[in-house]
MIGUSE-381300 format. One line per 4 residues: number of its first residue (from 1); their letters; for each residue x, y, z of N, C-alpha, C. Coordinates in nm, 2 decimals, decimal comma, padded with zeros to 4 digits. Layout:
NUM) a) X/Y/Z/X/Y/Z/X/Y/Z  ...
***
This chain:
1) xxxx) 00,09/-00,12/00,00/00,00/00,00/00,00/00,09/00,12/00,00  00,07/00,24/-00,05/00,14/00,35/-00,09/00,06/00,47/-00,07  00,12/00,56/00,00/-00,01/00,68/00,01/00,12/00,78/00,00  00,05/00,93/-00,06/00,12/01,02/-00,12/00,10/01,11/-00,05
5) xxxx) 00,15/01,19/00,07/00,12/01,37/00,14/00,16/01,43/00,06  00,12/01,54/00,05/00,17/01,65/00,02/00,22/01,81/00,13  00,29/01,83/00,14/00,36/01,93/00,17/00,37/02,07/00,13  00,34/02,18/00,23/00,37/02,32/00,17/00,49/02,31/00,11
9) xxxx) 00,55/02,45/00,07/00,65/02,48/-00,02/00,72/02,45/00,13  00,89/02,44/00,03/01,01/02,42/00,10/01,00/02,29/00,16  00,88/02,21/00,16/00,91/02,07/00,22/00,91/01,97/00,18  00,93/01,89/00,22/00,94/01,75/00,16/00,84/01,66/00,11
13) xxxx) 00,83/01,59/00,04/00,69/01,56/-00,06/00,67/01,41/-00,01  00,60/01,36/00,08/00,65/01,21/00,14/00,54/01,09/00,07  00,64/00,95/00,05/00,54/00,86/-00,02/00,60/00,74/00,11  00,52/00,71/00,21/00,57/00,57/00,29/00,49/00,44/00,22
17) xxxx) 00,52/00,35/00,28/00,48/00,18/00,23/00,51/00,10/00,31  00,41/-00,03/00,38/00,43/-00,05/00,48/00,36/-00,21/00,39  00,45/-00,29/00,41/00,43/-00,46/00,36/00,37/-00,50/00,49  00,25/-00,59/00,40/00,18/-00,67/00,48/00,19/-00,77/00,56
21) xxxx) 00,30/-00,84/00,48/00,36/-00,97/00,55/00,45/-00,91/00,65  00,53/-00,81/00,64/00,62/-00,80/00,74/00,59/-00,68/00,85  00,69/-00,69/00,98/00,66/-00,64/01,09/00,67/-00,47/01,02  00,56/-00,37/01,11/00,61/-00,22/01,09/00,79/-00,19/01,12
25) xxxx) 00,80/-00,23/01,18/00,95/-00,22/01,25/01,08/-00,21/01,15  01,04/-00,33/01,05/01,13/-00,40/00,95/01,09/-00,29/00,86  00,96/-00,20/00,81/00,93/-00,15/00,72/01,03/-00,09/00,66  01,02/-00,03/00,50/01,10/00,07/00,42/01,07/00,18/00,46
29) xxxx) 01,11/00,29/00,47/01,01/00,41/00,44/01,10/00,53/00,38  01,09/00,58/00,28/01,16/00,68/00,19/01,06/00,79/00,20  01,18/00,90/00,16/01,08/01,04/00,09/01,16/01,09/00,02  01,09/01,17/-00,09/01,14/01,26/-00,21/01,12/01,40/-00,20
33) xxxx) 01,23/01,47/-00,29/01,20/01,59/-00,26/01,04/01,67/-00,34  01,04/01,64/-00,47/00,94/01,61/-00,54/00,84/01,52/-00,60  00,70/01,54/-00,58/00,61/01,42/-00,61/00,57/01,44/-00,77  00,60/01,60/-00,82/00,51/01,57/-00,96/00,68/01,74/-01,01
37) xxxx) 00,67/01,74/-01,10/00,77/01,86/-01,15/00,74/01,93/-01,29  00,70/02,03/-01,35/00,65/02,09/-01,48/00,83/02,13/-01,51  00,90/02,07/-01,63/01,02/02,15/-01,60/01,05/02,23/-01,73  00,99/02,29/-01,77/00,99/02,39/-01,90/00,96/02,32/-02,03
41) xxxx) 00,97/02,41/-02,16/01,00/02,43/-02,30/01,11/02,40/-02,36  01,15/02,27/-02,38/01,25/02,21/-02,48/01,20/02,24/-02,62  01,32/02,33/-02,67/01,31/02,40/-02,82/01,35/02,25/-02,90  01,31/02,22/-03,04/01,35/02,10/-03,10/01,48/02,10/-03,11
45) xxxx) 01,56/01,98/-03,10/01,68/01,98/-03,07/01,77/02,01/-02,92  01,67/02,04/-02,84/01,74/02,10/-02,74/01,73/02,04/-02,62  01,75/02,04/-02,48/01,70/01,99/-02,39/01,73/02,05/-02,25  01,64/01,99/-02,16/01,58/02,03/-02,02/01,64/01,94/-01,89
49) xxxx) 01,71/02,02/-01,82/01,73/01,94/-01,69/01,67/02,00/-01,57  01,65/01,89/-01,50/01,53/01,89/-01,36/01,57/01,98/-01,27  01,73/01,97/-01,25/01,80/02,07/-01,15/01,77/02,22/-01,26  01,82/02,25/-01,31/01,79/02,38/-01,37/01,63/02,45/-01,36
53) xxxx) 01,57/02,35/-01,38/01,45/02,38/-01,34/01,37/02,37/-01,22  01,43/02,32/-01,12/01,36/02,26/-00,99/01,47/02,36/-00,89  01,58/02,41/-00,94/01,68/02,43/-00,82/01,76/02,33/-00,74  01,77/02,25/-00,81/01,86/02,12/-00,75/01,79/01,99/-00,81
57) xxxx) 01,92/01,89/-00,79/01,84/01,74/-00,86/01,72/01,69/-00,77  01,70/01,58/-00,79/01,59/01,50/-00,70/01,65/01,42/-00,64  01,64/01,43/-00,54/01,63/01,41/-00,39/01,61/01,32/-00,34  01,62/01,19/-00,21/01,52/01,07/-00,18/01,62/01,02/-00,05
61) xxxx) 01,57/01,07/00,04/01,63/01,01/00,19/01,58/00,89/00,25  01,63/00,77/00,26/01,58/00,71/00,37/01,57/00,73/00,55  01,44/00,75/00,51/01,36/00,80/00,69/01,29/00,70/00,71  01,36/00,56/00,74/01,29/00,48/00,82/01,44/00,42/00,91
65) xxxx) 01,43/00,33/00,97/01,55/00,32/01,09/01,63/00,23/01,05  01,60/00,11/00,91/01,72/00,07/00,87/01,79/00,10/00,77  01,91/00,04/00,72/01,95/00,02/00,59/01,86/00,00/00,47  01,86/00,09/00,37/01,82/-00,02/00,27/01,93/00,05/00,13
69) xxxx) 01,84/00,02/00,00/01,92/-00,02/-00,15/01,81/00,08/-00,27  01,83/00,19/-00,33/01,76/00,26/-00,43/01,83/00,21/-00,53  01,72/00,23/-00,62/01,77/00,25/-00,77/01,70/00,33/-00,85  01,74/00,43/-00,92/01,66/00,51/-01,01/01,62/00,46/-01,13
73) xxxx) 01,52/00,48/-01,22/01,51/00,47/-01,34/01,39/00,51/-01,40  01,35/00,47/-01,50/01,23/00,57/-01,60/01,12/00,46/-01,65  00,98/00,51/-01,62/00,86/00,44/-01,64/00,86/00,56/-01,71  00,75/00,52/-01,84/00,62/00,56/-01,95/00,50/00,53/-01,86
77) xxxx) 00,42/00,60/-01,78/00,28/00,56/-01,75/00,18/00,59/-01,92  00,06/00,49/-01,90/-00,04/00,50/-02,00/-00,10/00,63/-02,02  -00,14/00,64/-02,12/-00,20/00,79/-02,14/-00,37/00,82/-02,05  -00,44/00,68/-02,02/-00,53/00,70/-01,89/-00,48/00,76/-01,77
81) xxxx) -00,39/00,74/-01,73/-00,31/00,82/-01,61/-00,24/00,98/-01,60  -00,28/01,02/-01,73/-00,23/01,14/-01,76/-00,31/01,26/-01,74  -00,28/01,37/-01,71/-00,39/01,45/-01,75/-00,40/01,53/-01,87  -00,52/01,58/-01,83/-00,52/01,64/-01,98/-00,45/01,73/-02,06
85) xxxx) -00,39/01,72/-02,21/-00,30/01,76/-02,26/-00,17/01,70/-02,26  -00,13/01,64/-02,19/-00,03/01,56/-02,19/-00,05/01,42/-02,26  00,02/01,39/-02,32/00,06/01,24/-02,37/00,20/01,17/-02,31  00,18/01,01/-02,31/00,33/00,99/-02,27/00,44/01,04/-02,35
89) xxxx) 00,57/00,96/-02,27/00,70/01,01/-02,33/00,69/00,92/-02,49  00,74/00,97/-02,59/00,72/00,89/-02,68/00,89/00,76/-02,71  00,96/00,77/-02,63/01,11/00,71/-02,62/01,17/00,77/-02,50  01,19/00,65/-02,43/01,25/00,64/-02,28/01,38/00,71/-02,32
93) xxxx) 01,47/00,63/-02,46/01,57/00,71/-02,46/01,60/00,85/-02,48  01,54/00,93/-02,43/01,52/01,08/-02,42/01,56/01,11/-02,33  01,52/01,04/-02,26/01,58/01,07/-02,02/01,70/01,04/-02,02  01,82/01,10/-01,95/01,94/01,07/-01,89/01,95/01,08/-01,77
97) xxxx) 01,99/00,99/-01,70/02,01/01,00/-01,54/02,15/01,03/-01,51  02,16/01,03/-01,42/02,32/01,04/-01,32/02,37/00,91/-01,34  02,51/00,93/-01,38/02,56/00,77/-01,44/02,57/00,67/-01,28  02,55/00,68/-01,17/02,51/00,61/-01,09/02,35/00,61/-01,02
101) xxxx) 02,29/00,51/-01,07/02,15/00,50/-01,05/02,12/00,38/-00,95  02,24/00,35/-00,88/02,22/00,23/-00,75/02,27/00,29/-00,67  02,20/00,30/-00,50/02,28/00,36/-00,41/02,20/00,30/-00,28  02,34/00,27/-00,17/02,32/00,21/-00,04/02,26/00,33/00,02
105) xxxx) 02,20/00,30/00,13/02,12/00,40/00,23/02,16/00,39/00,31  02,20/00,42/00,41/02,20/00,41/00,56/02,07/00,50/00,64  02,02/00,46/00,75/01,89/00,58/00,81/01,91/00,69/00,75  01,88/00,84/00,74/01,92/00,96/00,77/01,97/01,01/00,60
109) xxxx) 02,06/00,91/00,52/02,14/00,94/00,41/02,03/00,99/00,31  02,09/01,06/00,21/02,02/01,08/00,09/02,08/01,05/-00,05  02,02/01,03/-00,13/02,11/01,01/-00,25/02,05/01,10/-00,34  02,06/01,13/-00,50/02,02/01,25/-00,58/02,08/01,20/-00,73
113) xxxx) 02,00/01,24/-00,81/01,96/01,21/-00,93/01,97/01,34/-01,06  01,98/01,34/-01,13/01,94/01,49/-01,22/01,87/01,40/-01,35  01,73/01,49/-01,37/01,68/01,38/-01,49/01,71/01,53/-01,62  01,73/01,49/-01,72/01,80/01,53/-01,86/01,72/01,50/-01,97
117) xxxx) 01,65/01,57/-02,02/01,57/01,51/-02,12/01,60/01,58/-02,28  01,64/01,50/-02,33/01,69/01,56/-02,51/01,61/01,54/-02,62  01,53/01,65/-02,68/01,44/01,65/-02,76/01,52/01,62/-02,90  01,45/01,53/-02,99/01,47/01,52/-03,13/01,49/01,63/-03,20
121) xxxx) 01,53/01,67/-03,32/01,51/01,78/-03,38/01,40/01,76/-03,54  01,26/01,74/-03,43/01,17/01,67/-03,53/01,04/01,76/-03,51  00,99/01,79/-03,62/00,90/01,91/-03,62/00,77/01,90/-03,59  00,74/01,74/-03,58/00,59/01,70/-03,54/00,56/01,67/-03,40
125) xxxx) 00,69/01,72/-03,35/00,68/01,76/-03,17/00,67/01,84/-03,15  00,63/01,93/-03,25/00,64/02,08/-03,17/00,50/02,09/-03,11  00,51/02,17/-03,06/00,35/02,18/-02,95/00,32/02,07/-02,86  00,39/01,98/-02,88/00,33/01,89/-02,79/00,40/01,87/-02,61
129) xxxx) 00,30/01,79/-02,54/00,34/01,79/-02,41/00,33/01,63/-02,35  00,45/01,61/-02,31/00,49/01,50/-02,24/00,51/01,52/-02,11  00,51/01,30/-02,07/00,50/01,31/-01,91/00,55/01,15/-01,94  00,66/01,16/-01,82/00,69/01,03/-01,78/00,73/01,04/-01,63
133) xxxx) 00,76/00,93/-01,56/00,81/00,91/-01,39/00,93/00,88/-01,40  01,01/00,94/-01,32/01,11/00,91/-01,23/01,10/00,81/-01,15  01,12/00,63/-01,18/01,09/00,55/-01,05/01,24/00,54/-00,99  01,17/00,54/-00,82/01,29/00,52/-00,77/01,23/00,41/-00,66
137) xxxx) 01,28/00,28/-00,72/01,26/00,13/-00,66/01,36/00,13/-00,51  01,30/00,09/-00,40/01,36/00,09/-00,28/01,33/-00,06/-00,23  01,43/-00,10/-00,16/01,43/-00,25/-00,09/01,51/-00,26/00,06  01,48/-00,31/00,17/01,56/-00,37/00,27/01,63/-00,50/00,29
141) xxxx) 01,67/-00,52/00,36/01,71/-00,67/00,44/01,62/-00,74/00,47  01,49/-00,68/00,53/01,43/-00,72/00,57/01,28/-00,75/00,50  01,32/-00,73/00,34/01,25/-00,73/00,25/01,11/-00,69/00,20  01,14/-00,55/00,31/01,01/-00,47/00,26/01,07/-00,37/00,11
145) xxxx) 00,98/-00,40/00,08/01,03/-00,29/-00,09/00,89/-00,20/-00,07  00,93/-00,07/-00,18/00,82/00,04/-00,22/00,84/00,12/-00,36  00,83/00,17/-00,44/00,85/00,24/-00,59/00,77/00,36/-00,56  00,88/00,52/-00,54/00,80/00,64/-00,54/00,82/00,64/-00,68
149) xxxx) 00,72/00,75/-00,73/00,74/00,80/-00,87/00,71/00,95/-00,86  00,86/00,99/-00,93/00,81/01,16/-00,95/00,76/01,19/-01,10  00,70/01,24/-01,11/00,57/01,26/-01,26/00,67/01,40/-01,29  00,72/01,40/-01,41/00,81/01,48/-01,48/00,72/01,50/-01,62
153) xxxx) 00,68/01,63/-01,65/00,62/01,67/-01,77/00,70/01,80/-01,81  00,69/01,81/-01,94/00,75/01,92/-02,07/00,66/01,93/-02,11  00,74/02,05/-02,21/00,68/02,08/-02,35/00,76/02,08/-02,46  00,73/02,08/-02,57/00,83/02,10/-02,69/00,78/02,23/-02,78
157) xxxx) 00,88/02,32/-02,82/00,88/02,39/-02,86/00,91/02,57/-02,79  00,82/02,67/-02,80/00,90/02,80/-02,79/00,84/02,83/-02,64  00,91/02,88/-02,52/00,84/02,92/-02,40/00,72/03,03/-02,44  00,67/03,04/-02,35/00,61/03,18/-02,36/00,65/03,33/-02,37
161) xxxx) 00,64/03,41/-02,47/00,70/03,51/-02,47/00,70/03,57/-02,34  00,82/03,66/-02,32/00,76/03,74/-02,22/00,76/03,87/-02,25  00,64/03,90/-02,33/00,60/04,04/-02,30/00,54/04,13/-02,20  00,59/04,26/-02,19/00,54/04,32/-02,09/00,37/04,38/-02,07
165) xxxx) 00,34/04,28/-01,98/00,17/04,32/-01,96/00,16/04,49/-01,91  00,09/04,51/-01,97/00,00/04,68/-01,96/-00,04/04,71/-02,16  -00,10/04,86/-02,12/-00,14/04,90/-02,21/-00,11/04,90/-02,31  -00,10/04,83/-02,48/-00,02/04,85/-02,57/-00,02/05,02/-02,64
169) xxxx) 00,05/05,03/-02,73/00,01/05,18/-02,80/-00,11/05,24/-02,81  -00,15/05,36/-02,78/-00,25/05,40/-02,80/-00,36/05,39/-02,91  -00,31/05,38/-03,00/-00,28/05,42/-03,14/-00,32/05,27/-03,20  -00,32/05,13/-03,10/-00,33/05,01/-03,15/-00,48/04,97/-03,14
173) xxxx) -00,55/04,90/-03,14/-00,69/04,85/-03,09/-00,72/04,71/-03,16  -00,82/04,65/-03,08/-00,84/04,50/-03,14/-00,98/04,51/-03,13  -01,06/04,46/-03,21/-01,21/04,49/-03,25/-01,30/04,39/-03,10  -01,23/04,32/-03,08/-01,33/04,25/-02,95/-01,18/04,20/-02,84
177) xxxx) -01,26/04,17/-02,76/-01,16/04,08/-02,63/-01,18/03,94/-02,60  -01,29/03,91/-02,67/-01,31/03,74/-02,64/-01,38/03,71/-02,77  -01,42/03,58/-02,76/-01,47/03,52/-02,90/-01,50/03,33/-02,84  -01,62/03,27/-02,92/-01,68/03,15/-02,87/-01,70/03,11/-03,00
181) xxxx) -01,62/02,97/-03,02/-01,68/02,91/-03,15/-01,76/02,73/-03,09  -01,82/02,71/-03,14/-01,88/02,57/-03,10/-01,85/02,43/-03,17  -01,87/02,35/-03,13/-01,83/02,23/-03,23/-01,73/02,20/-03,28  -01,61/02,21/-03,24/-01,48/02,23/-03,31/-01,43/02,06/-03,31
185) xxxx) -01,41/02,02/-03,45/-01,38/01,89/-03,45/-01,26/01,88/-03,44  -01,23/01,76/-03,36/-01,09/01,68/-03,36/-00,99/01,63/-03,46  -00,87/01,65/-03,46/-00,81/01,54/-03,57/-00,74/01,64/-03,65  -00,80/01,73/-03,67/-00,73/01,80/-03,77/-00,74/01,99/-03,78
189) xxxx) -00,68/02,04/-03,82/-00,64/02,15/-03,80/-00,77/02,28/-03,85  -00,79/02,33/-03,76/-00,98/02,42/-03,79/-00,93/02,58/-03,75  -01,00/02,60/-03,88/-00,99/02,76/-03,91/-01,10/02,83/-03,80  -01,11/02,88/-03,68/-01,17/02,94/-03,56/-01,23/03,05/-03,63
193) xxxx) -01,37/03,04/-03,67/-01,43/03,19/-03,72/-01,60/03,15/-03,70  -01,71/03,20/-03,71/-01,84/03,23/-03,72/-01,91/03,29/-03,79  -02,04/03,36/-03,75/-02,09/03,46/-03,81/-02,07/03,58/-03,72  -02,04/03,57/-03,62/-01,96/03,70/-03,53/-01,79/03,67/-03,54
197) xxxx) -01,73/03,58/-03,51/-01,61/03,63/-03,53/-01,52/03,55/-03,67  -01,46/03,61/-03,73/-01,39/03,56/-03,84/-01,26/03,63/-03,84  -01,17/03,64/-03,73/-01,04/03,67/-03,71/-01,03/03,78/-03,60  -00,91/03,81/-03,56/-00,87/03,90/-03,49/-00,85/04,02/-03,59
201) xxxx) -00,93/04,10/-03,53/-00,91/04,26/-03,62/-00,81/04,35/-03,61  -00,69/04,38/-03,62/-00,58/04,46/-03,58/-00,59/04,60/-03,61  -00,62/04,70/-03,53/-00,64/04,85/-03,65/-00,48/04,88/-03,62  -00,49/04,98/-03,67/-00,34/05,13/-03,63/-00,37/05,24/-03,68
205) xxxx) -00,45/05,32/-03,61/-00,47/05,49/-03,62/-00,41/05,53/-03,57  -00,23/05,51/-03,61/-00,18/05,62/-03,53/-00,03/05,64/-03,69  00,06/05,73/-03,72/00,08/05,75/-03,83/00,21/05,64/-03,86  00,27/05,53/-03,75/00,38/05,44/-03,80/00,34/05,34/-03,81
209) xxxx) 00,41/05,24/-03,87/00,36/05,12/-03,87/00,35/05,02/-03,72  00,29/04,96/-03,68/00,27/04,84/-03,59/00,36/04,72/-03,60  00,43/04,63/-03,50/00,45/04,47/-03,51/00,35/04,43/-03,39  00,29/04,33/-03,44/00,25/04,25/-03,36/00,23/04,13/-03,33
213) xxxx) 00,32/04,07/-03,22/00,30/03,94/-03,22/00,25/03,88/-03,11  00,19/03,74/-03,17/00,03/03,69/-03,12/00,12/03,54/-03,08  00,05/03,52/-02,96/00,09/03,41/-02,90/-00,06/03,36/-02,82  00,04/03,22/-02,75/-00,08/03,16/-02,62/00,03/03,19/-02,52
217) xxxx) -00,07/03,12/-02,39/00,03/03,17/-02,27/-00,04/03,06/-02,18  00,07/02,99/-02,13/00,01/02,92/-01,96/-00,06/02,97/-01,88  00,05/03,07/-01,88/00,01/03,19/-01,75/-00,11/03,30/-01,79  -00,22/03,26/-01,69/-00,33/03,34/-01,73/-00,33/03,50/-01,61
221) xxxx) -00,30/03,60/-01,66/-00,27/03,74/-01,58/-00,41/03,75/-01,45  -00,38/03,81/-01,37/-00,46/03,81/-01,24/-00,59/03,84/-01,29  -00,57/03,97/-01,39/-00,77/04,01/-01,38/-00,82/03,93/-01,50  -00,78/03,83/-01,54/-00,83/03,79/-01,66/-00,88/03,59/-01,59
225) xxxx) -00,97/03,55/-01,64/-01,01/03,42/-01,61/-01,08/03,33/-01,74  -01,07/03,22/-01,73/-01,16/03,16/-01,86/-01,29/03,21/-01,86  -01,36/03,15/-01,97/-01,51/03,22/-01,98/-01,54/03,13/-01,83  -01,70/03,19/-01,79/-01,79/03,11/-01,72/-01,83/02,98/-01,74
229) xxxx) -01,81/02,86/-01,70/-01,87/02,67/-01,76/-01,75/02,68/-01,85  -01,64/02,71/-01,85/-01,46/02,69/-01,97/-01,34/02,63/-01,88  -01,28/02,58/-01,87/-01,15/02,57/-01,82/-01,06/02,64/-01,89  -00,92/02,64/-01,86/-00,83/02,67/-01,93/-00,74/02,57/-02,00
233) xxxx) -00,71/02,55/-02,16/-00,71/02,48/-02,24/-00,58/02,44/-02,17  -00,59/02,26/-02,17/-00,48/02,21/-02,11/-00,33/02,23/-02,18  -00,33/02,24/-02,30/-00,25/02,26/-02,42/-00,26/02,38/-02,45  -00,17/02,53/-02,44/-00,22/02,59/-02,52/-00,16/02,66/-02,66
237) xxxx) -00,08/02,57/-02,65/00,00/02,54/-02,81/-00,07/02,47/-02,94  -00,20/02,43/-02,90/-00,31/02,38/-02,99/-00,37/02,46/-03,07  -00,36/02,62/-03,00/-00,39/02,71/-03,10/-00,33/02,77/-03,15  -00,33/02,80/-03,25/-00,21/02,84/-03,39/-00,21/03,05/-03,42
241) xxxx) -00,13/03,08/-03,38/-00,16/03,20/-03,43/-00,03/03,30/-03,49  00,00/03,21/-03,60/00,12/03,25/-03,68/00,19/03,36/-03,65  00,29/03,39/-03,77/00,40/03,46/-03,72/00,35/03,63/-03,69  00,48/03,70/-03,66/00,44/03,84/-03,66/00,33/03,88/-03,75
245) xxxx) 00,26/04,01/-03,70/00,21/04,06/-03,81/00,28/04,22/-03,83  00,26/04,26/-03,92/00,28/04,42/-03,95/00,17/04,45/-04,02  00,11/04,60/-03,90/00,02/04,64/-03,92/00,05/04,81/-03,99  00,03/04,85/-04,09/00,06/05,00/-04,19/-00,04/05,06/-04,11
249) xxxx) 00,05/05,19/-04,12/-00,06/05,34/-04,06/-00,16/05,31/-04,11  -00,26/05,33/-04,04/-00,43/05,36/-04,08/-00,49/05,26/-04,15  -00,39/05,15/-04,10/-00,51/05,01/-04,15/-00,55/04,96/-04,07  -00,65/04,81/-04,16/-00,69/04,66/-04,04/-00,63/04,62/-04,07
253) xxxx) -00,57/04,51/-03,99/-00,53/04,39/-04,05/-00,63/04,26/-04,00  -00,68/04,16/-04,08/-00,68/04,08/-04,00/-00,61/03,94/-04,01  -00,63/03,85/-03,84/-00,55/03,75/-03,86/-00,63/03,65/-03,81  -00,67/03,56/-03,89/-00,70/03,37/-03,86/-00,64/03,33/-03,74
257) xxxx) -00,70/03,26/-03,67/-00,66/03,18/-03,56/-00,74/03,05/-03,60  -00,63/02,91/-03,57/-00,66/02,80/-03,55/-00,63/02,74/-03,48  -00,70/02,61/-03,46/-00,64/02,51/-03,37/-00,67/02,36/-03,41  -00,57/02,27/-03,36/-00,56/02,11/-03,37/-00,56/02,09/-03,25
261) xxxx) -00,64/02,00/-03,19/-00,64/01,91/-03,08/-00,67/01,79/-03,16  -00,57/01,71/-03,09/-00,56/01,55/-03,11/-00,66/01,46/-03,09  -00,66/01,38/-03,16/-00,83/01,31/-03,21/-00,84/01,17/-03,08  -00,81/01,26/-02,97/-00,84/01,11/-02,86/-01,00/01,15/-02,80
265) xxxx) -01,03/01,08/-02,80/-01,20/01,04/-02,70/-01,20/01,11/-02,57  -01,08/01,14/-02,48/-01,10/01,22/-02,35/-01,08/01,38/-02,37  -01,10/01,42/-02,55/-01,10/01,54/-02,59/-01,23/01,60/-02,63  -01,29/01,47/-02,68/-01,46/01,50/-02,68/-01,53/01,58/-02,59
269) xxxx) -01,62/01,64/-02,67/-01,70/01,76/-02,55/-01,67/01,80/-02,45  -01,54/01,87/-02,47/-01,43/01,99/-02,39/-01,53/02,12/-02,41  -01,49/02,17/-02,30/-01,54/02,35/-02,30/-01,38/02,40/-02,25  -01,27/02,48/-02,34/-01,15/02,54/-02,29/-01,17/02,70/-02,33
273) xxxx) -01,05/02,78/-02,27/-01,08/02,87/-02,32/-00,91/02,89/-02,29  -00,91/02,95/-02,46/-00,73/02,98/-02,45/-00,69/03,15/-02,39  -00,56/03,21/-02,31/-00,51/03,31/-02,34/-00,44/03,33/-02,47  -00,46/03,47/-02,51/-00,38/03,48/-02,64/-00,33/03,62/-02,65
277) xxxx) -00,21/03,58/-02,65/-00,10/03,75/-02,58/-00,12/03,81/-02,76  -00,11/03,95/-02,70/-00,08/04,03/-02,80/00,01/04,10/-02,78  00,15/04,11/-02,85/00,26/04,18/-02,80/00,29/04,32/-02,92  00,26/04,44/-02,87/00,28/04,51/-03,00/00,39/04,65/-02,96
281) xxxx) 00,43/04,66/-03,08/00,53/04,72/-03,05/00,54/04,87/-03,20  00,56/04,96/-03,15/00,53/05,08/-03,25/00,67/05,14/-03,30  00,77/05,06/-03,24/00,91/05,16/-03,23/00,96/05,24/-03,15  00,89/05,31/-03,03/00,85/05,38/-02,93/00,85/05,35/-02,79
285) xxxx) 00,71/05,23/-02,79/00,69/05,20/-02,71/00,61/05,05/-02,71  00,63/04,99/-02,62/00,54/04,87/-02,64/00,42/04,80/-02,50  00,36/04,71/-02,57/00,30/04,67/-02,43/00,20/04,57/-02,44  00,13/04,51/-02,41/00,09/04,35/-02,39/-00,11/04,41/-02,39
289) xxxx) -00,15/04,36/-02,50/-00,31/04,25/-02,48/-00,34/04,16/-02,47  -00,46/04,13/-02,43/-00,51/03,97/-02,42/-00,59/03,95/-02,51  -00,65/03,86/-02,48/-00,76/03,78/-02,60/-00,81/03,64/-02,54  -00,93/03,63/-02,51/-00,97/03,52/-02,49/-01,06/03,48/-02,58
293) xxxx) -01,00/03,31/-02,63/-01,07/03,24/-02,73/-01,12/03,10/-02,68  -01,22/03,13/-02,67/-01,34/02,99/-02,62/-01,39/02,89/-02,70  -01,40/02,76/-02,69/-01,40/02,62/-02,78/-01,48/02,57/-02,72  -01,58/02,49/-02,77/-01,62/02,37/-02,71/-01,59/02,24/-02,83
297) xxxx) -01,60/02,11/-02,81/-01,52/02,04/-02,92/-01,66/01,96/-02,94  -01,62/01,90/-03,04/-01,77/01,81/-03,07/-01,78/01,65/-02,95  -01,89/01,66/-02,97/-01,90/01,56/-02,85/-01,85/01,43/-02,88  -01,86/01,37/-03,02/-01,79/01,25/-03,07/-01,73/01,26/-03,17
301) xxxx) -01,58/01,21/-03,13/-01,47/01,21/-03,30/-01,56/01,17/-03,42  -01,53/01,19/-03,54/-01,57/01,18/-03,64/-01,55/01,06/-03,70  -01,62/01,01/-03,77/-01,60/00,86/-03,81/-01,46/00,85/-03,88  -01,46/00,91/-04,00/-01,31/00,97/-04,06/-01,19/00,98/-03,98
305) xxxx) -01,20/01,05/-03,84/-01,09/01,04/-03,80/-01,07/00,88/-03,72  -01,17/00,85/-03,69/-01,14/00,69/-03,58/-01,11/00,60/-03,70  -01,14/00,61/-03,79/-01,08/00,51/-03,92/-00,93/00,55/-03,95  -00,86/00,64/-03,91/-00,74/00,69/-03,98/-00,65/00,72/-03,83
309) x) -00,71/00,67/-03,72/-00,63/00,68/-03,62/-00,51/00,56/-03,60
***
């Protein structure tokens, strides 16, 4: 049996296990510094370690009273154990450990790991988000064993910009601040428009030209929230909103937004609602809008796509 605490910040994340057959006395009992870790944006080609991201490797003391024997290594959990947005790792060989992944314990000792993950330089990962565990298998003398697992997830591709949130140029304006399309099918890549919205409207009444670049963001800013009955889209690299724009004195411009969500069944009749930075910049001065774009997905994949999955 395995039970998981959790711990405020700065503490230790504890998983004990206590065998049936054997005395409490004789038990294992380990803890980790982390139970679950988000560790950034691996650009293709590139890669992410856990210390750099966490502030130090991972961690695992034995805190029970005797001796025992770790060993680190790497599970793929099923994509039912995932949450949403995430898929497994698609190749174990991605993870690098610490070239010693066996280590004695004594009470009190700790041992430490750094997990390393090296993305392909393959373009059909971009946007996407992975998750795999950190197992770290434990055993005594007395032959109680236990397996914590730290849940390590990425992303592939570009962080989130960081533009500076406040007022963009005066002189910039965007024709609405939210937008709701319905029915959005799975599988394949959908042009986001209606009979109310058919793009993002960009004006510039002011006499230079505009850049503006359009993104998503994790991070949803304090005064801003998903619609009402929406979540916030587990993915928000699913919606597409191409490169820079340049906006000419005293025009519109407008710009398409799309999105692909992946044709799995636990994506059916989603209600998300994505942020979408606007970063614009006049030459002068610059400054950050939002945009919220609301989805519901169709309630059942499409026959077409479950045949071609």
């Amino acid at each position: 049996m395995a039970v998981r605490a959790r711990g405020g910040p700065g503490r230790l994340l504890m998983l004990w296990a206590l065998i049936a057959h054997g005395l409490s006395a004789h038990a294992l009992s380990l803890r980790s510094s982390r139970a679950d870790a988000f560790i950034g944006d691996a650009p293709l080609g590139g890669s992410l370690s856990f210390s750099r991201a966490e502030g130090g490797a991972l961690a695992v003391e034995n805190a029970g009273a005797e001796a025992g024997v770790i060993e680190f290594g790497v599970m793929i959990p099923p994509t039912r154990d995932l949450p949403a947005g995430f898929d497994p790792l698609p190749d174990a060989g991605w993870v690098r450990l610490d070239r010693v992944v066996r280590h004695a314990l004594d009470p009190g000792q700790t041992a430490k790991t750094d997990i390393v993950v090296s993305v392909p330089k393959d373009s059909g990962l971009d946007g996407g988000q992975y998750a795999f565990d950190c197992a770290i298998k434990g055993r005594n003398a007395a032959g109680s064993s236990l397996t914590l697992k730290t849940r390590v997830t990425f992303a592939v591709g570009e962080a989130d910009e960081q533009g500076e949130d406040g007022d963009a140029p005066e002189e910039f304006t965007v024709t609405a601040r939210s937008a709701r399309i319905e029915g959005v099918e799975l599988g394949r890549r959908v042009t986001l428009r209606n009979e109310r919205f058919q793009g993002l409207k960009l004006a510039n009444a002011g006499t230079r030209p505009l850049r503006v670049r359009l993104g998503t963001s994790r991070r949803w800013p304090k005064h801003l929230r998903p619609e009402t009955g929406f979540g916030a889209a587990p993915n928000p690299r699913w919606l597409k909103t191409g490169p820079v724009v340049t906006v000419p004195a005293g025009a519109v411009v407008t710009v398409p937004l799309y999105v692909e969500i992946p044709p799995q069944a636990r994506y059916a009749g989603q209600s998300w609602s994505f942020a979408v930075t606007l970063d614009v910049d006049n030459g002068k001065s610059r400054g950050r809008r939002w945009f919220i774009m609301s989805l519901t997905t169709k309630e059942d994949l499409q026959e077409e796509t479950r045949l071609n999955r």
